[in-house]
N, C-alpha and C positions, 0 to 999 in steps of 0.2 A: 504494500500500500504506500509504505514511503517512498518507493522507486516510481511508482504511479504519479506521485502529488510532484515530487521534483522534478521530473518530464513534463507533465501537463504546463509546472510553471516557465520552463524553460521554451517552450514554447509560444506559452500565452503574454507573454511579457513582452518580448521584441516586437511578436507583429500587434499588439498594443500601442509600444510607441511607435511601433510603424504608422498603423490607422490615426494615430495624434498629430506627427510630425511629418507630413507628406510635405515638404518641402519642394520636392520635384515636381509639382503640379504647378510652382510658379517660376514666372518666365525670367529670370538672371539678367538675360542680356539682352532685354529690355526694360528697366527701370523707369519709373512716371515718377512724379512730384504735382500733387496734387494739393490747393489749397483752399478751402469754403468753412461752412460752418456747422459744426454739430449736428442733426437732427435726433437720432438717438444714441443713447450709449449703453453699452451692457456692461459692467467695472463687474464680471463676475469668473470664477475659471472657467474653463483653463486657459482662454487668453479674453481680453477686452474685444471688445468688439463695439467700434462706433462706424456710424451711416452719417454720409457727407455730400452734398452738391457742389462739384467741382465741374466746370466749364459746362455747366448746365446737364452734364448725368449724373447719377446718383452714385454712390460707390460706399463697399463699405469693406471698412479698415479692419482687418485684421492685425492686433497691436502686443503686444507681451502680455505675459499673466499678470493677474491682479498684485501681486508680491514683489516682483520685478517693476511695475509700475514706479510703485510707491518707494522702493528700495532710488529709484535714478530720480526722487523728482517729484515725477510724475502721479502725482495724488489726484483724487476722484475728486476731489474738490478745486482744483485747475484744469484738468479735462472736463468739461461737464456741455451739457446740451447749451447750444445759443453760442459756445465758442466758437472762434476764427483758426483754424490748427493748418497749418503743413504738416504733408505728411510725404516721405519719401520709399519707395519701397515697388513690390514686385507685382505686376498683374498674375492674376489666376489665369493657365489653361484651359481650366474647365470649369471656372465658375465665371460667367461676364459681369464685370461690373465690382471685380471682390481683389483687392491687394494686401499680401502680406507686408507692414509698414517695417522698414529698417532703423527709422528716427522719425518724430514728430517733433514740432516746434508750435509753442506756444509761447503767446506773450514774448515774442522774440527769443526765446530759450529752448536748446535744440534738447531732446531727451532720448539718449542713443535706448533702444528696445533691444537688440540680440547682443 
């Protein structure tokens, strides 16, 4: 049973952060810089996620986890809805309209995320 339970975790565990951390879904070598105003925000794990109007489309920021946030900076209480943010980072492949952010800048202050 123990050789059972340390196999299943050895397995379940990588393609876990696989499913979390699909990084390869976004596009490297093409980076955007996008800069509008809040519309929603989710300050919740495993990563932030806020929705922005940038050159009149919608797009929504994929940004570091809630802990990471607040550790560079970046507190829920300086991100919040009605804000003006940059954001620099990767388009998704397969989601339209969704970028993994590298740095946001708020209030003129840049807040590195990875």
């Amino acid at each position: 049973m123990r050789r059972l339970s340390f196999a299943a975790l050895a397995i379940a565990l990588p393609a876990a952060a696989l499913a979390h951390h699909g990084w390869g879904s976004y596009d490297a070598q093409n980076p955007v810089t996008l800069t509008g105003p809040i519309k929603t925000l989710e300050f919740v794990n495993p990563h932030v996620h806020a929705d922005i109007t940038a050159d009149g489309k919608e797009w929504e920021l994929t940004l570091a986890p809630p802990s990471r946030m607040q550790a560079r900076g970046a507190a829920q209480d300086l991100i919040k809805v009605g804000t003006t943010v940059t954001a620099y980072g990767y388009p998704s492949r397969v989601k339209q309209g969704e970028m993994r952010a590298e740095w946001i800048e708020v209030a003129g202050k840049r807040f590195e995320l990875r």
